[in-house]
CHARMM internal coordinates of N, CA and C (Angstrom, degrees):
IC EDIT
DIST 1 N 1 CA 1.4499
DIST 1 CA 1 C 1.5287
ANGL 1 N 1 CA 1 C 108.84
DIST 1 C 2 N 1.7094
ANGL 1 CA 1 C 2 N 118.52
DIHE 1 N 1 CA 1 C 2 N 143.74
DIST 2 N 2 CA 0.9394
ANGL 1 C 2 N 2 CA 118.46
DIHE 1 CA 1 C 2 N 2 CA 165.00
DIST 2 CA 2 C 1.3832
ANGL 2 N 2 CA 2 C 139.70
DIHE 1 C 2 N 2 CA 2 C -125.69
DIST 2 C 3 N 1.2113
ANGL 2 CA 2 C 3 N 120.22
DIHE 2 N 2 CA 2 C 3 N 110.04
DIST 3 N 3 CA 1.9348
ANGL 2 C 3 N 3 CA 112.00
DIHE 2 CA 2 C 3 N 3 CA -162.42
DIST 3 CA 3 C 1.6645
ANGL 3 N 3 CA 3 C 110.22
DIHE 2 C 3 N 3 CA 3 C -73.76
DIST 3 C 4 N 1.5653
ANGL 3 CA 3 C 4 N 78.02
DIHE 3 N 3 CA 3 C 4 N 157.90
DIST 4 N 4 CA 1.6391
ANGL 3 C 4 N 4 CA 92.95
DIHE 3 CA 3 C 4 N 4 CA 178.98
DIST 4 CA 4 C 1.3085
ANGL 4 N 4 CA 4 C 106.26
DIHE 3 C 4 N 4 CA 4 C -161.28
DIST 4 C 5 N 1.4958
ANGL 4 CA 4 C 5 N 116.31
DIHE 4 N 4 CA 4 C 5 N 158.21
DIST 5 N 5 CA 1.3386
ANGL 4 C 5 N 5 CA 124.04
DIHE 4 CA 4 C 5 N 5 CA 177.02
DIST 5 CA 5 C 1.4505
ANGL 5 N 5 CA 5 C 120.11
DIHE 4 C 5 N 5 CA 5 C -138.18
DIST 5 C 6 N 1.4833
ANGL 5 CA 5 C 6 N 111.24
DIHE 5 N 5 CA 5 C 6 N 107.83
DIST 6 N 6 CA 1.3265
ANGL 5 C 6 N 6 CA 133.54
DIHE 5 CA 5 C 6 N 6 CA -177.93
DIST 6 CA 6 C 1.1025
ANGL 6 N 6 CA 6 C 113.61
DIHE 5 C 6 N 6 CA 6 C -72.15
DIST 6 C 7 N 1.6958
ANGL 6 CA 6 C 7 N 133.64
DIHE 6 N 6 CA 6 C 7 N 128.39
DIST 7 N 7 CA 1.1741
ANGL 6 C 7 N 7 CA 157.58
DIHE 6 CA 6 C 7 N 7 CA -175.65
DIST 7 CA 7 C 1.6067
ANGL 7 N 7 CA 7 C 90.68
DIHE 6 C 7 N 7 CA 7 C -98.85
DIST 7 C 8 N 1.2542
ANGL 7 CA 7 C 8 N 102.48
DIHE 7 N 7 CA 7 C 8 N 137.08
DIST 8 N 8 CA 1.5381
ANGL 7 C 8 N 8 CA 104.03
DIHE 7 CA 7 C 8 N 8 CA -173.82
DIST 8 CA 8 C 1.5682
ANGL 8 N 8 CA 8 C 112.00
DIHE 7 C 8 N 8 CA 8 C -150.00
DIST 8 C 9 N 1.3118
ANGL 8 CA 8 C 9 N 123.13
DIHE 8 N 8 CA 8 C 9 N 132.55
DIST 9 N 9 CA 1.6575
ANGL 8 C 9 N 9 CA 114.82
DIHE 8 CA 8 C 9 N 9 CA -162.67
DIST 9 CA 9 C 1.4692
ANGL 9 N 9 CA 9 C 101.30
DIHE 8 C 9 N 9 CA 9 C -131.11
DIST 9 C 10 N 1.6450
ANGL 9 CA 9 C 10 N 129.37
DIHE 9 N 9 CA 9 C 10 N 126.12
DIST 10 N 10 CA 0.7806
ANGL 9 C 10 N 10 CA 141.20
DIHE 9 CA 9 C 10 N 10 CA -154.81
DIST 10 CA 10 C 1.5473
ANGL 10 N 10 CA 10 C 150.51
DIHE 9 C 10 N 10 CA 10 C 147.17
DIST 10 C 11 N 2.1828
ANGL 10 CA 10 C 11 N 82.36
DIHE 10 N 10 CA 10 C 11 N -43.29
DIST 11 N 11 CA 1.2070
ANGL 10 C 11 N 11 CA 111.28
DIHE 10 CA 10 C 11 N 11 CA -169.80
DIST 11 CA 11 C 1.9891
ANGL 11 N 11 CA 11 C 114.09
DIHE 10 C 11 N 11 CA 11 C -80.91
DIST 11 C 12 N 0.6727
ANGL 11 CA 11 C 12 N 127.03
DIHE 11 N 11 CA 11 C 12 N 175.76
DIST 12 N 12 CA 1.3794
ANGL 11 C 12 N 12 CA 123.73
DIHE 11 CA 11 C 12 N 12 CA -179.98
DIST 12 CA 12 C 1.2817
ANGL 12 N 12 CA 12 C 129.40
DIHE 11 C 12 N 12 CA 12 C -173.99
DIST 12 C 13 N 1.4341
ANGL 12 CA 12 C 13 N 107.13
DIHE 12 N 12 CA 12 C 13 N -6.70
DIST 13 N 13 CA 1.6458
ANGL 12 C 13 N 13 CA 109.18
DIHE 12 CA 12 C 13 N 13 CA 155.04
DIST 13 CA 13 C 1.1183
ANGL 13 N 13 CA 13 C 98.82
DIHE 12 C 13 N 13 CA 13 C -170.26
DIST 13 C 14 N 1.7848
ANGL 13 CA 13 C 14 N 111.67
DIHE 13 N 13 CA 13 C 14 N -176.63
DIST 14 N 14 CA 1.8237
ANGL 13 C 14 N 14 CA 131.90
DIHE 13 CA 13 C 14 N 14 CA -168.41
DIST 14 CA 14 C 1.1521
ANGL 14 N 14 CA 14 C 92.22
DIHE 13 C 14 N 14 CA 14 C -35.27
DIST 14 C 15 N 1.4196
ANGL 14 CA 14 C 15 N 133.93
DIHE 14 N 14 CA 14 C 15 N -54.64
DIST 15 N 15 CA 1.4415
ANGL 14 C 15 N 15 CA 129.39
DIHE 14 CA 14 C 15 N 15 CA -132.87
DIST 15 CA 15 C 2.0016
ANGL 15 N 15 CA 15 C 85.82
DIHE 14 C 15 N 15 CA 15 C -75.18
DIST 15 C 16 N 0.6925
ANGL 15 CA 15 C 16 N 101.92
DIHE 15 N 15 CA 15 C 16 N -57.99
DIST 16 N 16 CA 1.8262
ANGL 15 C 16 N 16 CA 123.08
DIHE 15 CA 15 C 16 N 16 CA -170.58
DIST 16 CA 16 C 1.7441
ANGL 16 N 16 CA 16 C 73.37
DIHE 15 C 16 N 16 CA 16 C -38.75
DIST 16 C 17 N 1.0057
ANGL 16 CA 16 C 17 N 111.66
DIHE 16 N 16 CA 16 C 17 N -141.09
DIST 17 N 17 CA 1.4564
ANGL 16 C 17 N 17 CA 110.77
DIHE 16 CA 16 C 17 N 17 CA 146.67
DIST 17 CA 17 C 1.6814
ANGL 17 N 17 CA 17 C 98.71
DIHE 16 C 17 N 17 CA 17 C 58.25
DIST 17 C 18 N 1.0750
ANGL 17 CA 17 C 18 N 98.07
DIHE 17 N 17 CA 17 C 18 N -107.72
DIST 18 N 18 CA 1.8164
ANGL 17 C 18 N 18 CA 91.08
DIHE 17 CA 17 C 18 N 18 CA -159.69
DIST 18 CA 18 C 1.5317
ANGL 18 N 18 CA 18 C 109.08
DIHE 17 C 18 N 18 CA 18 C -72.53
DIST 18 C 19 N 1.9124
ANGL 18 CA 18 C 19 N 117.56
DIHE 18 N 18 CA 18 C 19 N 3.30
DIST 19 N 19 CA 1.5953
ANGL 18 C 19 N 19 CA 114.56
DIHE 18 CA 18 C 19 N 19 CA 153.06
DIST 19 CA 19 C 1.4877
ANGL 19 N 19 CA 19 C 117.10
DIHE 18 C 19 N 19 CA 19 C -76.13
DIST 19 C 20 N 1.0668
ANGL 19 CA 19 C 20 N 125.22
DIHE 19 N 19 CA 19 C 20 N -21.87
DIST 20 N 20 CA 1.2994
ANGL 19 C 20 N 20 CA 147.00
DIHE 19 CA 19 C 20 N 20 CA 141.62
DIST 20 CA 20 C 1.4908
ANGL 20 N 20 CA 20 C 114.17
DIHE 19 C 20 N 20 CA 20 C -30.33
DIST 20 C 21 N 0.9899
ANGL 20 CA 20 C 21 N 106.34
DIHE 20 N 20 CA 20 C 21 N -78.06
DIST 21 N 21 CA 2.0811
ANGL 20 C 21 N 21 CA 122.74
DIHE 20 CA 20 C 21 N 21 CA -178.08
DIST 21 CA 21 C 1.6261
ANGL 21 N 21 CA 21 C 106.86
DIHE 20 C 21 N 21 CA 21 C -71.79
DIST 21 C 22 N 1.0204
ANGL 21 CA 21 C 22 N 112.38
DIHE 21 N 21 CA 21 C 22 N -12.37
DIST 22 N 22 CA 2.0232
ANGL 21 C 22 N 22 CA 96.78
DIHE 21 CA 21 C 22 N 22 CA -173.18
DIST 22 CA 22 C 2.0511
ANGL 22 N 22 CA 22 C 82.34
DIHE 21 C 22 N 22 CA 22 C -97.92
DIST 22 C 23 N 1.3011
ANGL 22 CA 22 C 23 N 114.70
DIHE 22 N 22 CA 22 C 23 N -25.22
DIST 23 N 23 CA 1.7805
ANGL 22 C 23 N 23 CA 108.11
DIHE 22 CA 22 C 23 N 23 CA -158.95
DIST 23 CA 23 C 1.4642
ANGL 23 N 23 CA 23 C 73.48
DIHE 22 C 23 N 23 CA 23 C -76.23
DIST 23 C 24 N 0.9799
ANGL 23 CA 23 C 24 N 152.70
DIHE 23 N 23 CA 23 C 24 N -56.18
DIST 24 N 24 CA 1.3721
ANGL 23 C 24 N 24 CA 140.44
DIHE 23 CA 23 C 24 N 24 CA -101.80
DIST 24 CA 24 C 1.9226
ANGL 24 N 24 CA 24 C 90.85
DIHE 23 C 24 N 24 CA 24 C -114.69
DIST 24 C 25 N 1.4375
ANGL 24 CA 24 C 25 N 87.16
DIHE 24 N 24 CA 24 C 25 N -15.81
DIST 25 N 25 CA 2.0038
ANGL 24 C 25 N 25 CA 94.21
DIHE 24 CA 24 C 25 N 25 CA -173.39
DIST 25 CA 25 C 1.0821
ANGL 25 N 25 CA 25 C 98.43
DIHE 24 C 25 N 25 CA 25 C -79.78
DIST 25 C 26 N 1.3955
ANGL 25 CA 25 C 26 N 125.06
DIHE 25 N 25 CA 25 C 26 N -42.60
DIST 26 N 26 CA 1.1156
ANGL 25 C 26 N 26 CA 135.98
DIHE 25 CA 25 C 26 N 26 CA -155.48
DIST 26 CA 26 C 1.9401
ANGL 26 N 26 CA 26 C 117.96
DIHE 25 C 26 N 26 CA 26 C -65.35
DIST 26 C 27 N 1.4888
ANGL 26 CA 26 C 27 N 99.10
DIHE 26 N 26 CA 26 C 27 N -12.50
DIST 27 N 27 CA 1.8176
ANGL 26 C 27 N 27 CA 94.75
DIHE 26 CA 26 C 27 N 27 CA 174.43
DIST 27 CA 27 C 0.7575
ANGL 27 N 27 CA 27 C 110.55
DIHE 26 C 27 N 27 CA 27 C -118.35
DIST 27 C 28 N 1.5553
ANGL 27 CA 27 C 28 N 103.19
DIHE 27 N 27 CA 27 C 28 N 142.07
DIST 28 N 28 CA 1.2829
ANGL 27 C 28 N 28 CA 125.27
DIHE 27 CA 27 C 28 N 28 CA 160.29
DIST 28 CA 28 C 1.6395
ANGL 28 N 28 CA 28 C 128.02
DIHE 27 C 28 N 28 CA 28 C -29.96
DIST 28 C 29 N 1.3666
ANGL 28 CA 28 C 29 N 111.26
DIHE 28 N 28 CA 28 C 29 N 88.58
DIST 29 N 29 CA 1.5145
ANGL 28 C 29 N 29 CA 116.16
DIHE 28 CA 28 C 29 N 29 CA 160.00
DIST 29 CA 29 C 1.5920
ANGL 29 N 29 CA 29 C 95.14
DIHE 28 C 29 N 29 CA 29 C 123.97
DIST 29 C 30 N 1.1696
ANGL 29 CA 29 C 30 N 123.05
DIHE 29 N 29 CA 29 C 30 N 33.35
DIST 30 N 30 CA 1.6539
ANGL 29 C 30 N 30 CA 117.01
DIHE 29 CA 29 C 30 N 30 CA -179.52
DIST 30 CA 30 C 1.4639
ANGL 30 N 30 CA 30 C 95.09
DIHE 29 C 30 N 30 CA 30 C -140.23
DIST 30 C 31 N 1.3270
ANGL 30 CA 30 C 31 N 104.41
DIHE 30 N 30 CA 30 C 31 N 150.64
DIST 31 N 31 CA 1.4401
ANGL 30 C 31 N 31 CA 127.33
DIHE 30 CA 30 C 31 N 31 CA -170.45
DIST 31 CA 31 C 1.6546
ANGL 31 N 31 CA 31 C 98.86
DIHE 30 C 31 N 31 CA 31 C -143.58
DIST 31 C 32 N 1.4267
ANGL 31 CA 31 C 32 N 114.53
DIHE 31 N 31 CA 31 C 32 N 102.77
DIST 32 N 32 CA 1.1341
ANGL 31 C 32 N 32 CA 143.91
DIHE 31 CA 31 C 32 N 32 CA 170.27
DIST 32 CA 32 C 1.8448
ANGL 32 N 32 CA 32 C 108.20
DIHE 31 C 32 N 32 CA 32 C -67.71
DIST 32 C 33 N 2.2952
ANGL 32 CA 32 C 33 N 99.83
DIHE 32 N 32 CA 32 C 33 N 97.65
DIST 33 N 33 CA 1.6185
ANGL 32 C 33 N 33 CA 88.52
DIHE 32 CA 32 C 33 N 33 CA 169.97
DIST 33 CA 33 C 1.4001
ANGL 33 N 33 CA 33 C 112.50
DIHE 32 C 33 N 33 CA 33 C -79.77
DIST 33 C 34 N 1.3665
ANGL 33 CA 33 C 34 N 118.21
DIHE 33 N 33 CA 33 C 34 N -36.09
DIST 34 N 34 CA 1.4266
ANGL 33 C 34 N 34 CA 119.84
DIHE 33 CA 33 C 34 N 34 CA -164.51
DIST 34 CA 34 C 1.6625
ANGL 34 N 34 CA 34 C 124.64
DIHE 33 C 34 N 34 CA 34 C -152.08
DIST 34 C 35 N 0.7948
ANGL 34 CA 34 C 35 N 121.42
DIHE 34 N 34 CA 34 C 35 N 119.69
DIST 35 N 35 CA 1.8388
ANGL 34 C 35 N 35 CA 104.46
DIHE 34 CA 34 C 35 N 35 CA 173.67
DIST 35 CA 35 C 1.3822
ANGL 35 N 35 CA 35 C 102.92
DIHE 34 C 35 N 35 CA 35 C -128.84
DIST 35 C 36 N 1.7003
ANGL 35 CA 35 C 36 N 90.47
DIHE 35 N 35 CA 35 C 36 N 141.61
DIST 36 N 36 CA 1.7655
ANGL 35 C 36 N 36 CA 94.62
DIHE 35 CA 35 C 36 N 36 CA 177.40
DIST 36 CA 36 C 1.3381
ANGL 36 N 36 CA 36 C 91.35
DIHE 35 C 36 N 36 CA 36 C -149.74
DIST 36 C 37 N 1.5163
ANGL 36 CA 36 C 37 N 115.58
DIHE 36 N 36 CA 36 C 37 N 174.60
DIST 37 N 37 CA 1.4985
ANGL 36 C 37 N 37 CA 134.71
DIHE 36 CA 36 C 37 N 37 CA -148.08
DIST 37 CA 37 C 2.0161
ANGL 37 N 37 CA 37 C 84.94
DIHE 36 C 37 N 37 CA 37 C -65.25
DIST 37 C 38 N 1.3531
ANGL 37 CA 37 C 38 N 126.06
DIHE 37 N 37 CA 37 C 38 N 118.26
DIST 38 N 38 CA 1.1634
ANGL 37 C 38 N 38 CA 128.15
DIHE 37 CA 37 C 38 N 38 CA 161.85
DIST 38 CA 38 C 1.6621
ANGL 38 N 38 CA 38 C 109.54
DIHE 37 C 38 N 38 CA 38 C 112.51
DIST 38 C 39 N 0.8998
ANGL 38 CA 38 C 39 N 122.18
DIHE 38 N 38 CA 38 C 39 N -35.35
DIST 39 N 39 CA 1.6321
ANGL 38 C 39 N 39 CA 135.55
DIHE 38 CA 38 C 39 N 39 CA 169.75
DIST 39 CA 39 C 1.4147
ANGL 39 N 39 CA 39 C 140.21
DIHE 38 C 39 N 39 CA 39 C -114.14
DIST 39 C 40 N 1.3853
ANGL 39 CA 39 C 40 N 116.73
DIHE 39 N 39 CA 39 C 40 N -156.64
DIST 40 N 40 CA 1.6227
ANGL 39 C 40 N 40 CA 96.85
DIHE 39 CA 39 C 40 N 40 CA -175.10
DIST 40 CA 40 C 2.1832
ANGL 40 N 40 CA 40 C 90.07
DIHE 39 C 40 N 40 CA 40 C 175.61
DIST 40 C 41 N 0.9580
ANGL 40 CA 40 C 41 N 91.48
DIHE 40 N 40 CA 40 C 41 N 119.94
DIST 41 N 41 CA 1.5683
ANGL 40 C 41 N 41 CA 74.29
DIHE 40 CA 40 C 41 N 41 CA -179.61
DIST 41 CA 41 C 2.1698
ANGL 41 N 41 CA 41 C 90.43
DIHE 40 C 41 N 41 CA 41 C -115.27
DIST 41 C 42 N 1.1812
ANGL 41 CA 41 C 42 N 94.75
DIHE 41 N 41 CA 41 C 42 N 167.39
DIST 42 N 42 CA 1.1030
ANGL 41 C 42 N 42 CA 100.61
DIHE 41 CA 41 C 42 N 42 CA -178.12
DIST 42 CA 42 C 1.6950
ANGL 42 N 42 CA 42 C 109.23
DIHE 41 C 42 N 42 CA 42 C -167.65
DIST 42 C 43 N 1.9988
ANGL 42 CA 42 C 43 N 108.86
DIHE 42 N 42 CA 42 C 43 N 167.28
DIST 43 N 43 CA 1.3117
ANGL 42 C 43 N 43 CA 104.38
DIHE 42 CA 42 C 43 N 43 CA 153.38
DIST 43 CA 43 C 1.1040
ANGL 43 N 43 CA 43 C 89.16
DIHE 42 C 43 N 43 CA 43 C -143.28
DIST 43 C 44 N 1.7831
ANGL 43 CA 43 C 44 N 111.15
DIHE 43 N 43 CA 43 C 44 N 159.27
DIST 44 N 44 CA 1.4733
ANGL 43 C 44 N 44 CA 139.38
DIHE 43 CA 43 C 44 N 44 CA -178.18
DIST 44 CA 44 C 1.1875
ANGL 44 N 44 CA 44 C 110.90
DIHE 43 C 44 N 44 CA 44 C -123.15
DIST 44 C 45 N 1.5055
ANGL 44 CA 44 C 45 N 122.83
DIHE 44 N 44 CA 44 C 45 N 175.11
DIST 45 N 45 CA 1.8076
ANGL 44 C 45 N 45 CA 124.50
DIHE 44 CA 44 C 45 N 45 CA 161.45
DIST 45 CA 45 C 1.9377
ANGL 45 N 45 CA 45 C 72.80
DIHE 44 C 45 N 45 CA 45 C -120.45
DIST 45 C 46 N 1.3272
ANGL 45 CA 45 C 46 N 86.83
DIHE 45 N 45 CA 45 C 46 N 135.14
DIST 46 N 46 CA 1.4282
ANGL 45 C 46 N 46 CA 121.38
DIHE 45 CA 45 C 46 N 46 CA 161.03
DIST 46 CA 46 C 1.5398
ANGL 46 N 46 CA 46 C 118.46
DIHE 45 C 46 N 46 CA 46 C -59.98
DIST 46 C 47 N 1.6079
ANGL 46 CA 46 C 47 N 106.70
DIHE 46 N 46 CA 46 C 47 N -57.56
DIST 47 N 47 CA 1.2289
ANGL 46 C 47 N 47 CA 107.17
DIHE 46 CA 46 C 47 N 47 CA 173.74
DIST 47 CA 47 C 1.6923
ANGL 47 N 47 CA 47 C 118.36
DIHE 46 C 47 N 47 CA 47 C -57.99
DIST 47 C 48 N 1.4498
ANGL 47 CA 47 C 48 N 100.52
DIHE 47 N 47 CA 47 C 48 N -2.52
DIST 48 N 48 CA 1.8792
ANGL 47 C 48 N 48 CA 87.34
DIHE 47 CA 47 C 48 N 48 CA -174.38
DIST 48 CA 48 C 1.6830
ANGL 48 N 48 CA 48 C 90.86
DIHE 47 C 48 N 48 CA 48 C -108.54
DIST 48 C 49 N 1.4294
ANGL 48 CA 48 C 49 N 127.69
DIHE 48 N 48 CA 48 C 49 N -44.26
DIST 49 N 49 CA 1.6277
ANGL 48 C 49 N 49 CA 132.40
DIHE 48 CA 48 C 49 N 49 CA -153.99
DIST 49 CA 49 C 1.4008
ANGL 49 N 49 CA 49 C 97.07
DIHE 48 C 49 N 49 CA 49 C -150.52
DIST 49 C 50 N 1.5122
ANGL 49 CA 49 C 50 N 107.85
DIHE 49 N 49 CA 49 C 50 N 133.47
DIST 50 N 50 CA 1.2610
ANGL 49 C 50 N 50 CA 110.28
DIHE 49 CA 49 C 50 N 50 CA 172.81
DIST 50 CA 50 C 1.6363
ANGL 50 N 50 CA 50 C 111.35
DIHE 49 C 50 N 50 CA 50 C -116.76
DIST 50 C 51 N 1.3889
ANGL 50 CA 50 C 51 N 119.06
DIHE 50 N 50 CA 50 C 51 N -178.69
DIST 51 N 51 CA 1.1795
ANGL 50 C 51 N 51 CA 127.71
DIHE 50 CA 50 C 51 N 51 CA -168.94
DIST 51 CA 51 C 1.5418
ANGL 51 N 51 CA 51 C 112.85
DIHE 50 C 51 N 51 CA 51 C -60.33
DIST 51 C 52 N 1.4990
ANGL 51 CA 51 C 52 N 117.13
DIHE 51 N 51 CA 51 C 52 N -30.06
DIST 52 N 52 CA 1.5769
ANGL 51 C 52 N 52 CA 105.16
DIHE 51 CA 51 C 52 N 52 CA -172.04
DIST 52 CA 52 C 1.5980
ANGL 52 N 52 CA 52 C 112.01
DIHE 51 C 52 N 52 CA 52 C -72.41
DIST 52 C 53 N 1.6809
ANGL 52 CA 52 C 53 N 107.47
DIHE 52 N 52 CA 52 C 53 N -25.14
DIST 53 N 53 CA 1.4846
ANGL 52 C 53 N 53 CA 136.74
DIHE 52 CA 52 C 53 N 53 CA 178.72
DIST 53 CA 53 C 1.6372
ANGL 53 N 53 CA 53 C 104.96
DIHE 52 C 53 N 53 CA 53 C -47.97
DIST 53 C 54 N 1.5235
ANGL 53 CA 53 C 54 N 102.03
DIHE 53 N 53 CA 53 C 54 N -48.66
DIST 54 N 54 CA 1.4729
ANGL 53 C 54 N 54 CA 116.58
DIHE 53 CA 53 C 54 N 54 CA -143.08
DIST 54 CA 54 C 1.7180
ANGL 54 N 54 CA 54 C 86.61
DIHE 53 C 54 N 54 CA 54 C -87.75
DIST 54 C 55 N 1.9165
ANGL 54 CA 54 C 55 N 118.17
DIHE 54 N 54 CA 54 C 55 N -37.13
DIST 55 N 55 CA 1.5016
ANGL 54 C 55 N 55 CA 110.41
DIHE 54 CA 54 C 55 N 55 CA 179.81
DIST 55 CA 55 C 1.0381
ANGL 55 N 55 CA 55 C 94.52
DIHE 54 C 55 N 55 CA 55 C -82.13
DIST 55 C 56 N 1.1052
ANGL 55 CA 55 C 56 N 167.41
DIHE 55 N 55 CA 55 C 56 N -27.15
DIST 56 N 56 CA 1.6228
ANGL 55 C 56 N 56 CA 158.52
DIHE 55 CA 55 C 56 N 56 CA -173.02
DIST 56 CA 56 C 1.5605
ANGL 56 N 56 CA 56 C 98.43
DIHE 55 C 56 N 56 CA 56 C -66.14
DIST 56 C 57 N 1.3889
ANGL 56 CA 56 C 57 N 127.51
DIHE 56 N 56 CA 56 C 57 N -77.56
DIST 57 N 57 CA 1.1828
ANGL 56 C 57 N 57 CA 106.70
DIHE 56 CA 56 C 57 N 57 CA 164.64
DIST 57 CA 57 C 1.5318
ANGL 57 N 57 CA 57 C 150.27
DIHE 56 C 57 N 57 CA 57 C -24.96
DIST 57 C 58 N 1.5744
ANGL 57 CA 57 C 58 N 121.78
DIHE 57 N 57 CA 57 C 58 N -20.76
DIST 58 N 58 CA 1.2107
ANGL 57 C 58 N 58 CA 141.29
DIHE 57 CA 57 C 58 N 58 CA -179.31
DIST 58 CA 58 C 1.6447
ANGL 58 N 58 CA 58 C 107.79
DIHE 57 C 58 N 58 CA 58 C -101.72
DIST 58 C 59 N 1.2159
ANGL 58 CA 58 C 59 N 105.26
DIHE 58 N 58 CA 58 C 59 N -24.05
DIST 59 N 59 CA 1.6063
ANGL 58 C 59 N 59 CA 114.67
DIHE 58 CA 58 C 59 N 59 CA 169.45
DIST 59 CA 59 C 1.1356
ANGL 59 N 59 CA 59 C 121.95
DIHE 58 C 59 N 59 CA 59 C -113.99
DIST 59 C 60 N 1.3782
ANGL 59 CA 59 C 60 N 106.12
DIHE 59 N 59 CA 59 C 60 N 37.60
DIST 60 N 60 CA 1.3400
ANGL 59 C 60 N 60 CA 123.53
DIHE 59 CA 59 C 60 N 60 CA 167.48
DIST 60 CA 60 C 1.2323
ANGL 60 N 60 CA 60 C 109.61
DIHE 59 C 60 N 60 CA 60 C -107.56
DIST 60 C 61 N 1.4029
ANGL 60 CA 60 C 61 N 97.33
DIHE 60 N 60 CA 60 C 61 N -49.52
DIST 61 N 61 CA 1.9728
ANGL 60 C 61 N 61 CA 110.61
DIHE 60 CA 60 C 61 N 61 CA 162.94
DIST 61 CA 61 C 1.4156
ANGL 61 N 61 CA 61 C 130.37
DIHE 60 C 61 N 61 CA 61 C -54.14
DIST 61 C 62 N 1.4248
ANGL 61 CA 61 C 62 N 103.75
DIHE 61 N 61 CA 61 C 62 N 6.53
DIST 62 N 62 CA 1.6497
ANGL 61 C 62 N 62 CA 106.29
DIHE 61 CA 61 C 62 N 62 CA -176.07
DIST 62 CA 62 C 1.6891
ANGL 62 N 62 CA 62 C 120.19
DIHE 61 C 62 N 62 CA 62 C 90.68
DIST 62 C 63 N 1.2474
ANGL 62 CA 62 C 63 N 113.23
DIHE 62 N 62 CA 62 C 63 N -1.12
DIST 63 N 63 CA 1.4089
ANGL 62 C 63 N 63 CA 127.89
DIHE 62 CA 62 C 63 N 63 CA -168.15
DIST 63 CA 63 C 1.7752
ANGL 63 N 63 CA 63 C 112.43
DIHE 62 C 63 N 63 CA 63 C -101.53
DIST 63 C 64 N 1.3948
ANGL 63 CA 63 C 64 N 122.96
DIHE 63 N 63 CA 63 C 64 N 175.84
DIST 64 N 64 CA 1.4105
ANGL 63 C 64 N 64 CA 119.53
DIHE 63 CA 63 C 64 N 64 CA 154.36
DIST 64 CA 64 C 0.7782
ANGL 64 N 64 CA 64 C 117.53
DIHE 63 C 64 N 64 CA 64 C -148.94
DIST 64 C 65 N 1.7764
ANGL 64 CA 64 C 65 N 114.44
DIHE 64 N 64 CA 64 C 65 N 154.75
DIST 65 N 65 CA 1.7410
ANGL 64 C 65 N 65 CA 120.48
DIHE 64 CA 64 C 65 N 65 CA 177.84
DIST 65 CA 65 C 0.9612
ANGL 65 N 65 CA 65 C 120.40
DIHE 64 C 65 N 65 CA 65 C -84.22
DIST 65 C 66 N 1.3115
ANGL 65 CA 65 C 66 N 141.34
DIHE 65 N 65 CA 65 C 66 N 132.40
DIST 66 N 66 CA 1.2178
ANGL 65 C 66 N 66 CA 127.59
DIHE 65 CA 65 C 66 N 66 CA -146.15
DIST 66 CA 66 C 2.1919
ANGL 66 N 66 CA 66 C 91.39
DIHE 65 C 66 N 66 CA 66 C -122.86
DIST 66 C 67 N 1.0108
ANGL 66 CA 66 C 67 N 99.67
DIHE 66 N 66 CA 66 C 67 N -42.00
DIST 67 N 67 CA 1.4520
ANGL 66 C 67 N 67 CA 103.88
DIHE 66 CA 66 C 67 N 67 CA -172.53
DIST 67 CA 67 C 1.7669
ANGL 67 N 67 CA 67 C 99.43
DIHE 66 C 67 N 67 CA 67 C -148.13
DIST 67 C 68 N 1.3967
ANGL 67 CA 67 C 68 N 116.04
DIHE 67 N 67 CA 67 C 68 N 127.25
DIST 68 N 68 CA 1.4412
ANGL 67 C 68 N 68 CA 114.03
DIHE 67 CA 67 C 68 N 68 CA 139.05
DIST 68 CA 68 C 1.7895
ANGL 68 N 68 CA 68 C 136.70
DIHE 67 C 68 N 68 CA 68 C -110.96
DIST 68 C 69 N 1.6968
ANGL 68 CA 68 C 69 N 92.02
DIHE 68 N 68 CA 68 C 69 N 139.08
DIST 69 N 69 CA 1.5010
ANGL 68 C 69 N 69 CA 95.28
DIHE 68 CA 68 C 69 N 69 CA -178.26
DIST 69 CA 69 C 2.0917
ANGL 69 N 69 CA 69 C 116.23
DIHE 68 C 69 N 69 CA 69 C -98.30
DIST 69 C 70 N 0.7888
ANGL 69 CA 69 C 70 N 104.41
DIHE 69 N 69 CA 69 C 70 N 131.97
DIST 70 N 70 CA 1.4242
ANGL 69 C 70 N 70 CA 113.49
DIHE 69 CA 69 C 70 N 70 CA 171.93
DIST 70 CA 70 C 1.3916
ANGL 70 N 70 CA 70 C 122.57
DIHE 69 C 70 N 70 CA 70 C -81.95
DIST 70 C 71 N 1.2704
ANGL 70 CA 70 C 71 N 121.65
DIHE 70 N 70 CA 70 C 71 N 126.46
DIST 71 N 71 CA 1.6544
ANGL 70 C 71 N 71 CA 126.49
DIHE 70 CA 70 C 71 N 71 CA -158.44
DIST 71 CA 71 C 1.5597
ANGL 71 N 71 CA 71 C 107.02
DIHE 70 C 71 N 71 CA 71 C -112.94
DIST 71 C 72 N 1.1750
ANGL 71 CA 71 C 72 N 135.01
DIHE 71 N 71 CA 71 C 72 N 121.20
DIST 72 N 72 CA 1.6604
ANGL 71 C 72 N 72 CA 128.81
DIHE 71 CA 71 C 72 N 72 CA 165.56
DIST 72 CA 72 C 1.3984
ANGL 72 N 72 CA 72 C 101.91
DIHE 71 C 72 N 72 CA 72 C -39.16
END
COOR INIT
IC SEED 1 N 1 CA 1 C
IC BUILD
């Protein structure tokens, strides 16, 4: 698994927020640690979903990624 934390511009409250966390539940191979108004931390297996997967999902919700960081 690999973490990362998505910078995300758009969002502006809970509601933002947990449209954020149900898209992000929703694929295969991601494990949602946290989302709050502007971010999103997470880990994935690569071999199942990759990162363009994981922003497509968040800009599906009306939102955008603005930057991702990669976590040891």
């Amino acid at each position: 698994m690999e973490r990362t934390t998505l910078a995300i511009e758009g969002m502006s409250c809970g509601h933002c927020a947990r449209a954020v966390e149900r898209a992000l539940q929703a694929l295969e191979g991601v494990e949602v640690e946290r989302v709050e108004v502007g971010s999103a931390r997470l880990a994935y297996d690569p071999a199942r979903v990759g990162p363009e997967q994981i922003a497509a999902a968040v800009e599906a919700e009306g939102y955008t990624v603005r930057s991702r960081g990669r976590q040891p």
